[in-house]
MMTF fields as JSON, N, C-alpha, C and O atoms, coordinates in Angstrom:
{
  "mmtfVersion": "1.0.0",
  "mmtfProducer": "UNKNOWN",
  "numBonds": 499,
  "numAtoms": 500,
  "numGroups": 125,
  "numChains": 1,
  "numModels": 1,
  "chainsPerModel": [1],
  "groupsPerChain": [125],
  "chainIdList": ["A"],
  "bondAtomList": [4, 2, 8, 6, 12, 10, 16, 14, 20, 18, 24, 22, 28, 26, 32, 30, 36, 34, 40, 38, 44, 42, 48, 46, 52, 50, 56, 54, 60, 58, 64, 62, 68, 66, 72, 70, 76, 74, 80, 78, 84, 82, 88, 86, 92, 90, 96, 94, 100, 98, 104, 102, 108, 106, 112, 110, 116, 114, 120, 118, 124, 122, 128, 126, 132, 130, 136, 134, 140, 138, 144, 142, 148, 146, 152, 150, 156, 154, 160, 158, 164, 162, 168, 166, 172, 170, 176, 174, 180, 178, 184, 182, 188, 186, 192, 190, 196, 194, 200, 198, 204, 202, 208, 206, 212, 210, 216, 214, 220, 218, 224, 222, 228, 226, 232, 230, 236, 234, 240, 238, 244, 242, 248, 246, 252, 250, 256, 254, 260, 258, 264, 262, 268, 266, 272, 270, 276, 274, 280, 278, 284, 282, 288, 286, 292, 290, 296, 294, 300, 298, 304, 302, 308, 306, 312, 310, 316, 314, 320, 318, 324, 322, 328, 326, 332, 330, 336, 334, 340, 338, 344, 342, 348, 346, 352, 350, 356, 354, 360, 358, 364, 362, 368, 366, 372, 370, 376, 374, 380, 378, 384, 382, 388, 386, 392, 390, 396, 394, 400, 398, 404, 402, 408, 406, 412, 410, 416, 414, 420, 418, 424, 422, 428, 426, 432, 430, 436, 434, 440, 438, 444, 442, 448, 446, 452, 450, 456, 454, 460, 458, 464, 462, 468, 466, 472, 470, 476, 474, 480, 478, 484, 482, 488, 486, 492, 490, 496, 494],
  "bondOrderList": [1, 1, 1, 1, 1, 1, 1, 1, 1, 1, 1, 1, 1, 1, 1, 1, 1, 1, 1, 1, 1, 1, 1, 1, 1, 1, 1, 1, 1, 1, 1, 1, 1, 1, 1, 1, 1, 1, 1, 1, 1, 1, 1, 1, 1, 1, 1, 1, 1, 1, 1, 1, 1, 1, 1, 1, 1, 1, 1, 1, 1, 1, 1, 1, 1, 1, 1, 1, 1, 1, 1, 1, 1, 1, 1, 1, 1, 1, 1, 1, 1, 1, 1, 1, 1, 1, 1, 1, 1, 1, 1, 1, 1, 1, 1, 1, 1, 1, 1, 1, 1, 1, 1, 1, 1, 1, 1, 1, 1, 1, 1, 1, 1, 1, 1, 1, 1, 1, 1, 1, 1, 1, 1, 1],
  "groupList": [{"groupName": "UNK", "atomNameList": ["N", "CA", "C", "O"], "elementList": ["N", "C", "C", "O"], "formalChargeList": [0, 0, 0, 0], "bondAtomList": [1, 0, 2, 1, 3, 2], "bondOrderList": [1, 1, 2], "singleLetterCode": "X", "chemCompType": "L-PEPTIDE LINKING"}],
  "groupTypeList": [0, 0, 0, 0, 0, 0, 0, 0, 0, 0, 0, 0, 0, 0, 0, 0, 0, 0, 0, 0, 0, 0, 0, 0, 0, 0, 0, 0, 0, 0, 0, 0, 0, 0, 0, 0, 0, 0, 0, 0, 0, 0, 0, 0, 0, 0, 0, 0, 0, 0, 0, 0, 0, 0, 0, 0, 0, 0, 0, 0, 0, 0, 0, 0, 0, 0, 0, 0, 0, 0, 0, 0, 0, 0, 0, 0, 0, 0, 0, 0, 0, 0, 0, 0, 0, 0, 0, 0, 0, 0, 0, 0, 0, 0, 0, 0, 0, 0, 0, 0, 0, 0, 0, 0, 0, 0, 0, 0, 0, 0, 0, 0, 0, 0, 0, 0, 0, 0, 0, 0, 0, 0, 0, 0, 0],
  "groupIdList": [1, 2, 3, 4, 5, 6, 7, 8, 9, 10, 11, 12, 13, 14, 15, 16, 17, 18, 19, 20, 21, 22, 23, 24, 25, 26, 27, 28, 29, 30, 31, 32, 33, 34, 35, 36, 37, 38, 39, 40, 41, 42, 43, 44, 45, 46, 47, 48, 49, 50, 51, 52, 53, 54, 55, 56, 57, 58, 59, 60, 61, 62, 63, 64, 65, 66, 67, 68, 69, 70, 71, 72, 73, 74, 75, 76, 77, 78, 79, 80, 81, 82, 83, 84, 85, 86, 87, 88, 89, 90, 91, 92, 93, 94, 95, 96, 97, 98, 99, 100, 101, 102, 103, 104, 105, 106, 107, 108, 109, 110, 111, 112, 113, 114, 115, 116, 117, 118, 119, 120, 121, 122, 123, 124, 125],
  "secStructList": [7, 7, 7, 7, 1, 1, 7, 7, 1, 7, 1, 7, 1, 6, 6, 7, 7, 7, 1, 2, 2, 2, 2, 4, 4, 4, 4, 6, 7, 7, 7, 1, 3, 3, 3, 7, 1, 6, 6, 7, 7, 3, 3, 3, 1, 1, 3, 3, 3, 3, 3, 7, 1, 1, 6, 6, 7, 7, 3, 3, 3, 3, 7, 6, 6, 7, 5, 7, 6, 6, 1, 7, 5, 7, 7, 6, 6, 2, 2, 2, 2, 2, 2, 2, 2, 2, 6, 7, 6, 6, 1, 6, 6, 2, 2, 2, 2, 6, 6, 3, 3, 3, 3, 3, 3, 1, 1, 1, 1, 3, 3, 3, 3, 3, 3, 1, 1, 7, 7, 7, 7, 7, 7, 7, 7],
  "xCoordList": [263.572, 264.528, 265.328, 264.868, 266.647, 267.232, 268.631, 269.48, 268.328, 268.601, 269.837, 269.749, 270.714, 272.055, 273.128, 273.239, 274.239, 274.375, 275.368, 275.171, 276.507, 277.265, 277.472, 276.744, 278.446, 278.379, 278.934, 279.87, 278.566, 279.063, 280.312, 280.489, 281.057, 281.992, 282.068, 282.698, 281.479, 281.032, 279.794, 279.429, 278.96, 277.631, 278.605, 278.547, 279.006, 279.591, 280.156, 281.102, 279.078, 279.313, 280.606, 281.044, 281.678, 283.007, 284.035, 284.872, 283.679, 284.943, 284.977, 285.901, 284.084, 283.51, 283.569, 283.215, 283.996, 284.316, 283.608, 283.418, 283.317, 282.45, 281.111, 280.613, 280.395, 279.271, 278.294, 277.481, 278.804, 277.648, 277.259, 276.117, 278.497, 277.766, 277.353, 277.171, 277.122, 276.692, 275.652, 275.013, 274.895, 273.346, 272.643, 271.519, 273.461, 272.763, 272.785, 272.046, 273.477, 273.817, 272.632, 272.507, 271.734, 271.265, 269.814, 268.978, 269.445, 268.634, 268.681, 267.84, 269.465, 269.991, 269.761, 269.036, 270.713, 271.039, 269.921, 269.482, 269.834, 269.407, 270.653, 271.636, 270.197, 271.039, 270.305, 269.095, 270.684, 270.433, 269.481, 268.312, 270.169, 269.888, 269.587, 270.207, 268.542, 269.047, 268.199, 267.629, 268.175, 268.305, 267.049, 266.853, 266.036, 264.823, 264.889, 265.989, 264.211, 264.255, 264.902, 265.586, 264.719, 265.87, 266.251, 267.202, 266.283, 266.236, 267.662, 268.64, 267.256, 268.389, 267.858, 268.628, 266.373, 266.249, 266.413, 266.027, 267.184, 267.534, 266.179, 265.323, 265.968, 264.57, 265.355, 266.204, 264.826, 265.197, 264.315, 263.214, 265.741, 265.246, 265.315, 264.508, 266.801, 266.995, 266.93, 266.685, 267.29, 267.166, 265.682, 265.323, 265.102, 263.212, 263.755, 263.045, 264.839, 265.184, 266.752, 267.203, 267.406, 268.615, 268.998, 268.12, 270.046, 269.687, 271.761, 272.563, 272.126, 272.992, 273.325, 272.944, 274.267, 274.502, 275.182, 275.016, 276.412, 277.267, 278.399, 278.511, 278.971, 279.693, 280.336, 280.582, 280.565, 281.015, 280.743, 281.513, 279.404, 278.935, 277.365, 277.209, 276.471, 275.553, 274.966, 275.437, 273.375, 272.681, 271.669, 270.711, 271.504, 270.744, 269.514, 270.051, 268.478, 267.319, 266.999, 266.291, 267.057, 266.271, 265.287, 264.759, 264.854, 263.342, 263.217, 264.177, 262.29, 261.302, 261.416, 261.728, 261.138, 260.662, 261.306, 260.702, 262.81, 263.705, 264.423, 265.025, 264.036, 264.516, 265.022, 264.556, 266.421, 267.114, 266.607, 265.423, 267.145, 266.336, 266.504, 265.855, 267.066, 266.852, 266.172, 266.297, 265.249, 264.727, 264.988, 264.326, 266.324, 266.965, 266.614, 266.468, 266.469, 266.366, 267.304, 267.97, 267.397, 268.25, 268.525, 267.633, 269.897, 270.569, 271.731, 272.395, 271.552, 272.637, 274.299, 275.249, 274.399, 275.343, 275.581, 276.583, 274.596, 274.848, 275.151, 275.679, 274.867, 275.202, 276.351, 276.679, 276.92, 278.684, 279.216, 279.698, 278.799, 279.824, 279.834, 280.857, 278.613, 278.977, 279.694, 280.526, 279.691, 280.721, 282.295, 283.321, 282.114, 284.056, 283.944, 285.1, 283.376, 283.488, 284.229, 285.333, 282.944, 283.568, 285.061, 285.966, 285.394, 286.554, 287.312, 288.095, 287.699, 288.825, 289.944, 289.59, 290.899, 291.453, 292.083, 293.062, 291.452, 291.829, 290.523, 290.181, 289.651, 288.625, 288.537, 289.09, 288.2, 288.543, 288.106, 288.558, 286.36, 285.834, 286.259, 285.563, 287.175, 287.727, 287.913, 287.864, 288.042, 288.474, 286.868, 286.831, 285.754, 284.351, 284.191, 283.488, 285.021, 284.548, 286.067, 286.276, 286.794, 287.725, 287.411, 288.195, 286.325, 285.643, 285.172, 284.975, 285.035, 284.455, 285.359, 286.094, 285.198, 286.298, 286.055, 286.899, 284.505, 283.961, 282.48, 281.794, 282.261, 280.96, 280.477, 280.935, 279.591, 279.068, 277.808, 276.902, 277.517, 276.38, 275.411, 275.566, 274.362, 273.502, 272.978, 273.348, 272.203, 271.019, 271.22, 272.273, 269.839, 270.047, 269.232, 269.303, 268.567, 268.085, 268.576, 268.053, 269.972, 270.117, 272.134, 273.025, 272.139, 273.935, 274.381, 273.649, 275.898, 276.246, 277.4, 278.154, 277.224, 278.505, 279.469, 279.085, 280.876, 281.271, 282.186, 282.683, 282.389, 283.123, 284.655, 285.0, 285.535, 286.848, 287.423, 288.624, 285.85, 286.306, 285.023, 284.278, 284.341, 283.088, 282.554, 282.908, 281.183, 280.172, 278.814, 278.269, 278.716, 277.299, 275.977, 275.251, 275.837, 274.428, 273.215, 273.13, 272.503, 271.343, 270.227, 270.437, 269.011, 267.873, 266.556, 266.03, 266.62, 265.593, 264.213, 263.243, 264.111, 262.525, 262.357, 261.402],
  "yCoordList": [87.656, 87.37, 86.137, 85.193, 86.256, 85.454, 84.6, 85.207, 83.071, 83.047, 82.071, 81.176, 82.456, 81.317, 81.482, 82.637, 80.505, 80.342, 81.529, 82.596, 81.275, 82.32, 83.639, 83.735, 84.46, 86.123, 85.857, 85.064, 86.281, 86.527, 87.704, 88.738, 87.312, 88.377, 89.903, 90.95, 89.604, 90.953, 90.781, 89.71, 91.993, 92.066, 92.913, 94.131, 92.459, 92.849, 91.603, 90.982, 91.313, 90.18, 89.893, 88.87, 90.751, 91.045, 90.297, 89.396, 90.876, 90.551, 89.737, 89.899, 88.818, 88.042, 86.644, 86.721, 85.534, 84.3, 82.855, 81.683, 83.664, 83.146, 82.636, 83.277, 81.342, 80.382, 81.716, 82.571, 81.365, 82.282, 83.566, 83.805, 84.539, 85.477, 85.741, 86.826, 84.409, 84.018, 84.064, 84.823, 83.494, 83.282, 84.713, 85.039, 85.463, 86.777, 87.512, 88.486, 87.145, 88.455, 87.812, 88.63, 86.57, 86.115, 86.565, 86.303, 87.04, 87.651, 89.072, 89.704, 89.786, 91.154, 91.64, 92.588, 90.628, 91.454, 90.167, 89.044, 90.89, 89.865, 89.962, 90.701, 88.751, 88.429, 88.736, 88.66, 89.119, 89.02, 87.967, 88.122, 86.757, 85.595, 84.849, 85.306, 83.705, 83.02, 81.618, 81.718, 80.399, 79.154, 78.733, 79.336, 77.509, 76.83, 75.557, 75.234, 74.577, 73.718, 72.382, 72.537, 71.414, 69.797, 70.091, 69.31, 70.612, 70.905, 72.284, 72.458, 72.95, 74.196, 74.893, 74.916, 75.662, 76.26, 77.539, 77.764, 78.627, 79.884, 80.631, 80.467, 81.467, 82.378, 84.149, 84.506, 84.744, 86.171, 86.583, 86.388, 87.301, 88.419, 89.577, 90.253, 89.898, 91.391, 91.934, 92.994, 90.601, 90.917, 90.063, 89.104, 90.999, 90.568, 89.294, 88.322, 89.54, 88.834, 88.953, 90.098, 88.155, 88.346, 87.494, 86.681, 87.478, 86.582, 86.447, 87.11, 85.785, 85.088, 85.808, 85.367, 87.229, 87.83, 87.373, 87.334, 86.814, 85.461, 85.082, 85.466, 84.223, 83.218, 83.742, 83.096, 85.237, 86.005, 87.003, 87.543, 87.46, 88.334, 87.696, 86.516, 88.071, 88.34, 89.782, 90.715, 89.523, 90.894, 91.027, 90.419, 91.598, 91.289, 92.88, 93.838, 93.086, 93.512, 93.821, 92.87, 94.576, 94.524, 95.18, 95.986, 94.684, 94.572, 96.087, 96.642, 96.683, 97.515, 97.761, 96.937, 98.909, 99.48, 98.795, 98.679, 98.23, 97.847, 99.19, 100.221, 98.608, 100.071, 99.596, 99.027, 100.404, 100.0, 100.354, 100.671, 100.447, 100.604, 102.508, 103.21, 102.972, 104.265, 105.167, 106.392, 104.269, 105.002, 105.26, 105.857, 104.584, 104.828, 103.875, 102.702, 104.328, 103.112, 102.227, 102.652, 101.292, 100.345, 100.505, 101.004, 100.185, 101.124, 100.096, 99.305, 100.636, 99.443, 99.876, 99.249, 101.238, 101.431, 101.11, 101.534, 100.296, 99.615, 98.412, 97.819, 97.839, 96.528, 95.757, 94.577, 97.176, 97.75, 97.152, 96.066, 98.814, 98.527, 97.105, 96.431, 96.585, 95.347, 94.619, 94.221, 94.103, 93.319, 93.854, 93.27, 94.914, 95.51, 95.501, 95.145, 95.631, 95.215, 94.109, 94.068, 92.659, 91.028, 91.292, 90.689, 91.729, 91.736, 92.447, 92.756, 93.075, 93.662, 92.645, 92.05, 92.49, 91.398, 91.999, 91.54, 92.689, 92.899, 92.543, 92.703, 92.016, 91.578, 89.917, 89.269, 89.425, 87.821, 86.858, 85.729, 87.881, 86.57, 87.036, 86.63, 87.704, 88.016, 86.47, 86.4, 85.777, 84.216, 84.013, 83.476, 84.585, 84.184, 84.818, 84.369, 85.945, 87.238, 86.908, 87.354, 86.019, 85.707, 85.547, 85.825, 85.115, 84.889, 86.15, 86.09, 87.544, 88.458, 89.712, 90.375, 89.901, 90.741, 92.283, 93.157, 92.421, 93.916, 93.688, 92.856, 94.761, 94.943, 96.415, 97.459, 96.504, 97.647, 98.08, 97.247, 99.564, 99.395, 100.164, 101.305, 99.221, 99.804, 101.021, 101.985, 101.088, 102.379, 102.416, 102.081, 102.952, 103.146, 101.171, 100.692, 100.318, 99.118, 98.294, 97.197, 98.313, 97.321, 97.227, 98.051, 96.387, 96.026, 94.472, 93.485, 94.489, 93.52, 93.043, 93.708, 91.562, 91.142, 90.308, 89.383, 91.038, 89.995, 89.487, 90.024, 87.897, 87.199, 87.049, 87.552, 86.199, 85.893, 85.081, 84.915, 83.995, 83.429, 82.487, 82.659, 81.604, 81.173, 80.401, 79.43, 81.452, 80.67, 79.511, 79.323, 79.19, 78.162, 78.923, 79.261, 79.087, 79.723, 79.259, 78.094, 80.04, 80.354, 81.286, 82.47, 80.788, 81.932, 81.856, 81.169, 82.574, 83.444, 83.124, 83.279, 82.753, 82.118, 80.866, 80.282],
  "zCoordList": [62.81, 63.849, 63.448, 62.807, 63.921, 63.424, 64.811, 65.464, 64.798, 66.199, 65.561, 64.72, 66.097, 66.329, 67.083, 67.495, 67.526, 68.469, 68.343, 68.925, 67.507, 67.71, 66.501, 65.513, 66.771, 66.57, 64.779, 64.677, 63.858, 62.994, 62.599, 63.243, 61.477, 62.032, 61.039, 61.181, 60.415, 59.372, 58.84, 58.354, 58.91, 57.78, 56.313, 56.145, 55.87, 54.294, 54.021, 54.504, 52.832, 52.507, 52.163, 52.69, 51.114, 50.218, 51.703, 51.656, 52.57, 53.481, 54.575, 55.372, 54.795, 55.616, 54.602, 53.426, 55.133, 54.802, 55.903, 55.58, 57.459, 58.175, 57.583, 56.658, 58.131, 57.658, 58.431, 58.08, 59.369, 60.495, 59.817, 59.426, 59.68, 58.395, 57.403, 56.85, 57.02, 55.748, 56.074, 55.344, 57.079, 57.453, 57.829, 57.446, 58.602, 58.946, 57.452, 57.306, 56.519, 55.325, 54.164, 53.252, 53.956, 53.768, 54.174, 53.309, 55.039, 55.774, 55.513, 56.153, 54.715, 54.454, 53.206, 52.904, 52.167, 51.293, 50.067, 50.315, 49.003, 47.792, 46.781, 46.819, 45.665, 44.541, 43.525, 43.739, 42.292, 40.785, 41.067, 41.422, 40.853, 40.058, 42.023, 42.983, 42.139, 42.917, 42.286, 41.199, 43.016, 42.676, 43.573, 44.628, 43.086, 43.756, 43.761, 43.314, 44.065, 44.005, 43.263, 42.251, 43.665, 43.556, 42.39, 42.366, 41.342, 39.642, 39.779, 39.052, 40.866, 40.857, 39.717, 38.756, 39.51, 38.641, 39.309, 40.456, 38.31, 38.306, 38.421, 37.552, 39.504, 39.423, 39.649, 40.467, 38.838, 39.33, 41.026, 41.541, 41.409, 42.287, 41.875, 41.236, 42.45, 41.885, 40.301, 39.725, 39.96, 37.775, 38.082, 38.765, 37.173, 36.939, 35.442, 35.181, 34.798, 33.402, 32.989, 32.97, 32.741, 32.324, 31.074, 30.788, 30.291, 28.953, 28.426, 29.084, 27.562, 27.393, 25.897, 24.813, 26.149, 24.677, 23.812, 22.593, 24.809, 23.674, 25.212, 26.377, 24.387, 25.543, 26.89, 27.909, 26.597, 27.818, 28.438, 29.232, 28.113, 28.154, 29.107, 28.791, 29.922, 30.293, 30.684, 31.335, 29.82, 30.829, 31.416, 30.939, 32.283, 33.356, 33.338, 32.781, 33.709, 33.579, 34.787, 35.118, 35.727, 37.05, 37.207, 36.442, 38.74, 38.969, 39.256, 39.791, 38.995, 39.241, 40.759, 41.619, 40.897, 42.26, 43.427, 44.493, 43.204, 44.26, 45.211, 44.915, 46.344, 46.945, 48.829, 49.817, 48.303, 50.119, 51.031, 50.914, 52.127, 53.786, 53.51, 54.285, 52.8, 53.096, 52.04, 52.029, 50.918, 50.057, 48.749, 47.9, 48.696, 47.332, 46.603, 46.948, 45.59, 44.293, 43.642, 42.698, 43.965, 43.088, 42.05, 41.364, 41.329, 39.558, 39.46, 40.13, 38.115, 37.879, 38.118, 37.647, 39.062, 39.241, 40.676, 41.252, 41.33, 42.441, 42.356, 43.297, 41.202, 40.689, 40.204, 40.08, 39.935, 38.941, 40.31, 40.632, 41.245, 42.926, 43.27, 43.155, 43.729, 44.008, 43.683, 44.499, 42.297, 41.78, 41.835, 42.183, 41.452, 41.917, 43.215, 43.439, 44.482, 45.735, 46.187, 46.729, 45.681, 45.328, 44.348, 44.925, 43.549, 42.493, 43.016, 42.118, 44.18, 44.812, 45.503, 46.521, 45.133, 45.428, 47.462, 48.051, 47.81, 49.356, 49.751, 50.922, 48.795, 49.932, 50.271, 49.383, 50.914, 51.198, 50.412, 50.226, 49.564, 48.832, 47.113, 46.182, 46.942, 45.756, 44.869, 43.641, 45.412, 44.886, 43.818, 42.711, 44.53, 44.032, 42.484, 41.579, 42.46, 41.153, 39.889, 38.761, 40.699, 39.31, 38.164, 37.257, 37.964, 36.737, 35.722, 34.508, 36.802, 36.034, 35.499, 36.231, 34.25, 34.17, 34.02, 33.822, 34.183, 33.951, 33.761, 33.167, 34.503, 34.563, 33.728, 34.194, 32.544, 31.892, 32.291, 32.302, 32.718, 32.359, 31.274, 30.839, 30.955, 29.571, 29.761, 29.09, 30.553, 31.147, 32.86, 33.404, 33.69, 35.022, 35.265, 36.396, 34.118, 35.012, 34.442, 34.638, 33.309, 32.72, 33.011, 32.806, 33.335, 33.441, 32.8, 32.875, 32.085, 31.257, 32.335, 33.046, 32.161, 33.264, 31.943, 31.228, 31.937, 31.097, 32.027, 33.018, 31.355, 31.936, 31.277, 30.208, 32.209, 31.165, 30.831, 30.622, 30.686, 29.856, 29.416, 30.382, 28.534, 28.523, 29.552, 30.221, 29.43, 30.43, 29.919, 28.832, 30.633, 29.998, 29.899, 30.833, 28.851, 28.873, 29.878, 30.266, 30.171, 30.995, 30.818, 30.553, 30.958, 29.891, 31.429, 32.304, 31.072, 32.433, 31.937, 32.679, 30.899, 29.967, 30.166, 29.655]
}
């Protein structure tokens, strides 16, 4: 349960720019990658491992036996959508995915995010 004061204005994350729906969508959805303690170390969620192929390129590994509210299995062609979701420039948080210029994917658990332009490496080890 999740208590605050006022209404959020979309559960999709892509088109919602509200704090407030930030907190309910937080409660919803997971990330690849998310962040822990005073250090900001990177811990997988949705990627069990992801690794640094060269300066613009990342790939990501996901977890096992991830599965939505209706049974389906998580793929890396849900992973694709998402990001062209964020990278649609009619959606509000399009400003967030400027950075990405395509998303590939390897197999059904493995997807490559390249970027456009260099990123700082980051190692999931």
């Amino acid at each position: 349960m999740v208590a605050i004061g006022e209404e959020g204005e979309s559960l999709d994350p892509p088109t919602s720019m509200l704090f407030t729906s930030e907190i309910y969508q937080q409660h919803l959805f997971d990330c690849l990658v998310g962040i822990e303690g005073e250090e900001f170390k990177p811990v997988g969620l949705l990627a069990e491992k992801w690794e640094t192929l060269n300066p613009t390129t990342w790939r990501f590994y996901l977890r096992k036996g991830v599965k939505f509210h209706n049974g389906k299995t998580l793929d890396a062609e849900d992973v694709k959508y998402s990001f062209e979701q964020y990278a649609d420039p009619k959606n509000r948080r399009s400003v967030f995915a400027r950075g990405i210029a395509r998303v590939e994917i390897r197999n059904a658990s493995t997807v490559d995010l390249i970027t456009s332009s260099r990123s700082r490496p980051c190692s999931s080890t």
